[in-house]
C-alpha positions in Angstrom: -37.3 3.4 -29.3 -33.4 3.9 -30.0 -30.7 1.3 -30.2 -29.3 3.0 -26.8 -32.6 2.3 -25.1 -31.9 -1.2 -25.0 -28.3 -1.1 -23.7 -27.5 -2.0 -20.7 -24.6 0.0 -18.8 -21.8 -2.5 -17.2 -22.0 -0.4 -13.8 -18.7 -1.8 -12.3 -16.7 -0.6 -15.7 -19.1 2.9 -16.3 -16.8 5.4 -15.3 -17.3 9.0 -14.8 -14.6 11.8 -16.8 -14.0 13.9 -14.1 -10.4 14.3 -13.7 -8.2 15.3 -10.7 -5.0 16.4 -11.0 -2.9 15.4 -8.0 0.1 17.2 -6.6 3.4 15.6 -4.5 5.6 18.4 -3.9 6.4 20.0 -7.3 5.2 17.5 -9.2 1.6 16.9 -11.0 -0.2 14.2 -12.2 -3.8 14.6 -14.1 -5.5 11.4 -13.8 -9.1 9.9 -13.8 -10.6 10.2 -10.4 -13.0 7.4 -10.9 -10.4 4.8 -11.6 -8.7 5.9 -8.2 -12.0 5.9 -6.3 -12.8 2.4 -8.0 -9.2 0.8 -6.7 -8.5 3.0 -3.3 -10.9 3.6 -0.4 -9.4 6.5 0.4 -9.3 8.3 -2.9 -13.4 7.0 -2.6 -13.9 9.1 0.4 -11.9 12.0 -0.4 -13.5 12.4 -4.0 -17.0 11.6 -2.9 -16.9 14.2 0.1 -14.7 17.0 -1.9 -14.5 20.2 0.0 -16.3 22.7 -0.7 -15.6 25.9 -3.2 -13.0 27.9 -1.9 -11.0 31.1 -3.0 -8.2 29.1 -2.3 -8.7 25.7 -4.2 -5.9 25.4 -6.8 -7.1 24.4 -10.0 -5.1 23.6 -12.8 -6.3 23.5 -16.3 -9.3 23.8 -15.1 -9.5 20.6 -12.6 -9.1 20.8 -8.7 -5.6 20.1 -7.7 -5.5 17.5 -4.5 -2.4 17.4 -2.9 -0.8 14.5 -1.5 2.3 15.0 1.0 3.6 11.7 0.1 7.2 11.0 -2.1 6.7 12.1 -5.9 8.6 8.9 -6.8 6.6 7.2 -4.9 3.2 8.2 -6.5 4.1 8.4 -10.1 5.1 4.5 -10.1 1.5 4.3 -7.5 -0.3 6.0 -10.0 1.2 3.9 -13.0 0.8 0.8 -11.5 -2.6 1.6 -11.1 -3.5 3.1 -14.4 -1.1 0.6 -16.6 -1.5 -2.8 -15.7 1.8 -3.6 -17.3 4.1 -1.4 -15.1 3.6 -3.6 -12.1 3.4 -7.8 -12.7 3.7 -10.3 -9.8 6.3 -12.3 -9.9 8.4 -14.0 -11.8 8.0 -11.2 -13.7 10.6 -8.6 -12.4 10.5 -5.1 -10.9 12.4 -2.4 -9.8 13.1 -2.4 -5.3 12.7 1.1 -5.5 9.2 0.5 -7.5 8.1 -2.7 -5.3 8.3 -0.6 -1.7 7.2 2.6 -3.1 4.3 0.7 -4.1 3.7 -0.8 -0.9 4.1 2.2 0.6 1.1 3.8 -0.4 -1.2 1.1 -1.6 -1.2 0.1 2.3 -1.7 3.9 3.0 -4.4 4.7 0.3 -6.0 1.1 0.6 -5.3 -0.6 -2.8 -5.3 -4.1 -1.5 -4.5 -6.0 -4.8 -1.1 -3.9 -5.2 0.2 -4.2 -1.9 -0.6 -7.7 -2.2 1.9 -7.8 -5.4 4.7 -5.7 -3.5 4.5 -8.1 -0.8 4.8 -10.5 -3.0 7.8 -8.8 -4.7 9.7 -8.5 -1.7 8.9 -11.5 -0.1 11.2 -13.0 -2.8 14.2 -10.9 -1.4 13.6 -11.6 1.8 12.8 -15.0 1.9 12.0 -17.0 5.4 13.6 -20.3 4.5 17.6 -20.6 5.0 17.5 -22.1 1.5 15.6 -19.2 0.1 18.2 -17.1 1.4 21.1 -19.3 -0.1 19.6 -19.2 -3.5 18.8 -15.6 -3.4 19.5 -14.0 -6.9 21.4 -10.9 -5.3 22.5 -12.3 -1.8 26.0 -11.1 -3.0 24.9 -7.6 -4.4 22.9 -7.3 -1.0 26.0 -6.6 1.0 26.8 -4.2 -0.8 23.3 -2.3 -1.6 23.4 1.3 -0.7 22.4 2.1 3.2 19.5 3.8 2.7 17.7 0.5 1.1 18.2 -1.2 4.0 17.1 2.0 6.2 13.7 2.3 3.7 12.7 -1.4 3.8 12.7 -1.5 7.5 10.8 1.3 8.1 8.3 0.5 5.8 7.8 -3.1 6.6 7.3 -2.2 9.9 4.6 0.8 9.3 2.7 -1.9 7.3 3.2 -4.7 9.5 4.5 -7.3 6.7 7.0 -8.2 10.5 7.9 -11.1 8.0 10.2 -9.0 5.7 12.0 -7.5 9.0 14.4 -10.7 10.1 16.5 -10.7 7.1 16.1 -6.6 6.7 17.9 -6.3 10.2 20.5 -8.9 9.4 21.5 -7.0 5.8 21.5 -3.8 7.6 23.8 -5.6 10.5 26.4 -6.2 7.9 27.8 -3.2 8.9 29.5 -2.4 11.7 27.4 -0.8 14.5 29.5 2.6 14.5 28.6 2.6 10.7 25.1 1.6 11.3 24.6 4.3 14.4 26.7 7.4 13.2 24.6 7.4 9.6 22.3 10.2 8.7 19.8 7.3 7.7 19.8 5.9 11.2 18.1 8.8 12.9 15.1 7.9 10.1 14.0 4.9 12.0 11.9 4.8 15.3 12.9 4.4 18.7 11.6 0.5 18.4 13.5 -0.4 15.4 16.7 1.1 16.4 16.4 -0.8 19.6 15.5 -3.6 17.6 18.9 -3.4 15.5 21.0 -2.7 18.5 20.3 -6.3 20.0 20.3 -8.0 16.7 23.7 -6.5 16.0 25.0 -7.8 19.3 23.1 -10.6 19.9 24.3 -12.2 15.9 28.0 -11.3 16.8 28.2 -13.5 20.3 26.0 -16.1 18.2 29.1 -16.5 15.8 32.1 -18.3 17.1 29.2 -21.0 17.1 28.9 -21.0 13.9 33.0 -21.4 13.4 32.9 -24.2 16.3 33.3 -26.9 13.3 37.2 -25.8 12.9 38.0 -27.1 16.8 34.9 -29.8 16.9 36.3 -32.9 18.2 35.1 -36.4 16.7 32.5 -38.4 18.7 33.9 -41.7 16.6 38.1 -41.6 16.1 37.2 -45.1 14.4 35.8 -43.3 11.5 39.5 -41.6 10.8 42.8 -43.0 9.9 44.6 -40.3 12.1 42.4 -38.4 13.9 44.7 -36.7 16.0 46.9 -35.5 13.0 43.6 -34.1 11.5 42.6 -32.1 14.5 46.1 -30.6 14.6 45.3 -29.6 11.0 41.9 -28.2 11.8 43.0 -26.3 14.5 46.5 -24.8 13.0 43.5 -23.9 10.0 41.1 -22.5 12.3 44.1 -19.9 13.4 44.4 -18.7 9.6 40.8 -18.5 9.7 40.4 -16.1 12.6 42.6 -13.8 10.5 40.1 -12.6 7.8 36.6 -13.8 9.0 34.3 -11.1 9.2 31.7 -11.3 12.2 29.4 -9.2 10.8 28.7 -11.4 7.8 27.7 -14.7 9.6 26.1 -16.7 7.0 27.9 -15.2 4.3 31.6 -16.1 5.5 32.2 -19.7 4.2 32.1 -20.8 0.8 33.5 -23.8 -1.4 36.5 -21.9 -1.8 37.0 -22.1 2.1 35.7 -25.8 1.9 38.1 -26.5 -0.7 41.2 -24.7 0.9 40.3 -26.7 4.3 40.9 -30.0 2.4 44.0 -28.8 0.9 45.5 -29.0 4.4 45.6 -32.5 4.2 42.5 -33.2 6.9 41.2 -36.5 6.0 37.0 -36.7 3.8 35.7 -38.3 7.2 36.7 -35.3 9.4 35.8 -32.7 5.9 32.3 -34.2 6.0 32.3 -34.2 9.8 33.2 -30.3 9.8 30.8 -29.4 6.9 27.6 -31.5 8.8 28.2 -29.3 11.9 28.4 -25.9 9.9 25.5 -26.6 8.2 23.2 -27.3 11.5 24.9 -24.2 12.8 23.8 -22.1 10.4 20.3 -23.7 10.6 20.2 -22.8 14.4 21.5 -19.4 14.0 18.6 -18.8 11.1 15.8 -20.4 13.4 16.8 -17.7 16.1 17.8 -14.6 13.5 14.1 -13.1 14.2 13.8 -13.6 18.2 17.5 -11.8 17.4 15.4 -9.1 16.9 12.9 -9.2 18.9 10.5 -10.7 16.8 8.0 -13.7 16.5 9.8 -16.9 15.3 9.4 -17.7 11.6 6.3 -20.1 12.1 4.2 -17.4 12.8 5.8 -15.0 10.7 5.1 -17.0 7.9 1.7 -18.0 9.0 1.2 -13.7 9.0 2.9 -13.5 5.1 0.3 -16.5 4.2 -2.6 -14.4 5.7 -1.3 -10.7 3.7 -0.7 -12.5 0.5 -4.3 -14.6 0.7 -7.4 -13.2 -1.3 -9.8 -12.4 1.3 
């Protein structure tokens, strides 16, 4: 009786050589098949029920060449997510956009549940579903100013995988353009009929929502007690609310005000009582226009889109 005899094979980590060399367009990729087939139902059932010999089967260096009609960017960082577990971390640690919906791309499409778990994950960070979470976001500033076809890409390809959670605040960055930039791009044409329609309303429906959120330059006190000269101030406030209408851009609705403004407002000699006043009524303004952003949309309110994100990202 040999040594080997009495070893006992691991069965879950015994994996067959073979090797498949997949091809996206013009580019290849020679990888082990029984990783894939261990991580993606659908690699399982193509490898297992392979077609059979044909004249025509390309083979490469010997191996079957499968090919996938998917992005090539798109499966390398699949692929290398898959076969190096240090190309693709949850979060904290950080990752490329471009990688993260790649990713999520096509481990929804090729059933890899654990990494389109971690691209949800990854983008749920950028688009958050609490007001806060979208005040503290890392690159709230740079997102204005992120190239159109991001915002194009993440809204298609949150609404083929149904993460609708990701969509509210995907619409609203996208809306930060004006609608004859939005409609006249060659990107718009790349989204279905539903999501354009979908962008159309929440691009109208944001704009008529906004000279609520402005109604704390012309709000009149409920208390005059509380000010010294309350009629002075709401001459101030309203002479300031004329400046105001001058620069304020109603396609960034959340994004407008800052302590600048804040600080420029009390420069104008409008007393802390009626500051404080102004700044308690923009803030439930903004809360109101963020509990209605998704139903802006055409969406489910955030409740249940955040009961669905608690459900994708849960270990079933």
């Amino acid at each position: 009786m040999s040594e080997n005899d009495s070893l006992q094979r691991a069965e879950s980590l015994w994996f067959s050589p073979e090797i498949v060399v997949l091809r996206a367009n013009t580019r290849v990729f020679r990888v082990f098949a029984a990783i894939l087939k261990a991580q993606s139902s659908v690699f399982a059932d193509m490898f297992t029920f392979p077609q059979p010999p044909s004249a025509d089967l390309e083979m490469m260096d010997g191996f079957p060449v499968v090919k996938l009609y998917d992005d090539p960017d798109e499966v390398e960082v699949f692929l290398k997510a898959i076969f190096d577990s240090s190309f693709f971390m949850p979060p904290p640690a950080e990752t490329h956009f471009e990688n993260a919906i790649g990713i999520l791309h096509l481990s929804h499409k090729y059933d890899v549940p654990y990494l389109r778990r971690r691209a949800l994950e990854h983008l749920s960070t950028i688009y958050p579903t609490r007001l806060e979470g979208y005040d503290n976001r890392a690159d709230n500033t740079e997102s204005t100013q992120v190239d159109f076809h991001r915002r194009i890409i993440t809204i298609q390809v949150a609404a083929e995988v149904g993460s609708l959670w990701i969509l509210p605040l995907a619409y609203h960055d996208l809306c930060k353009r004006e609608i004859l930039d939005i409609i006249t791009s060659v990107e718009w044409q790349a989204l279905g009929e539903k999501e354009r329609n979908a962008c159309l309303a929440g691009h109208s429906a944001r704009t008529s929502y906004f000279p609520k959120l402005y109604r704390f330059l012309t709000v009149h006190k409920a208390d005059e007690d509380e000010c010294d000269d309350w009629s002075e101030c709401n001459r101030l406030r309203l002479e300031f609310s004329h400046d105001v209408v001058q620069w304020v851009n109603t396609t960034w609705p959340l994004d407008n005000w800052n302590n600048q403004d804040w600080t420029a407002m009390e420069e104008t000699g409008i007393c802390e009582t009626c500051i404080a006043d102004s700044k308690a009524v923009y803030a439930a303004s903004r809360q109101t226009f963020w509990d209605q952003l998704p139903q802006m949309f055409g969406l489910p309110g955030w409740e249940g889109l955040e009961e669905m994100r608690r459900v994708a990202l849960s270990v079933s």
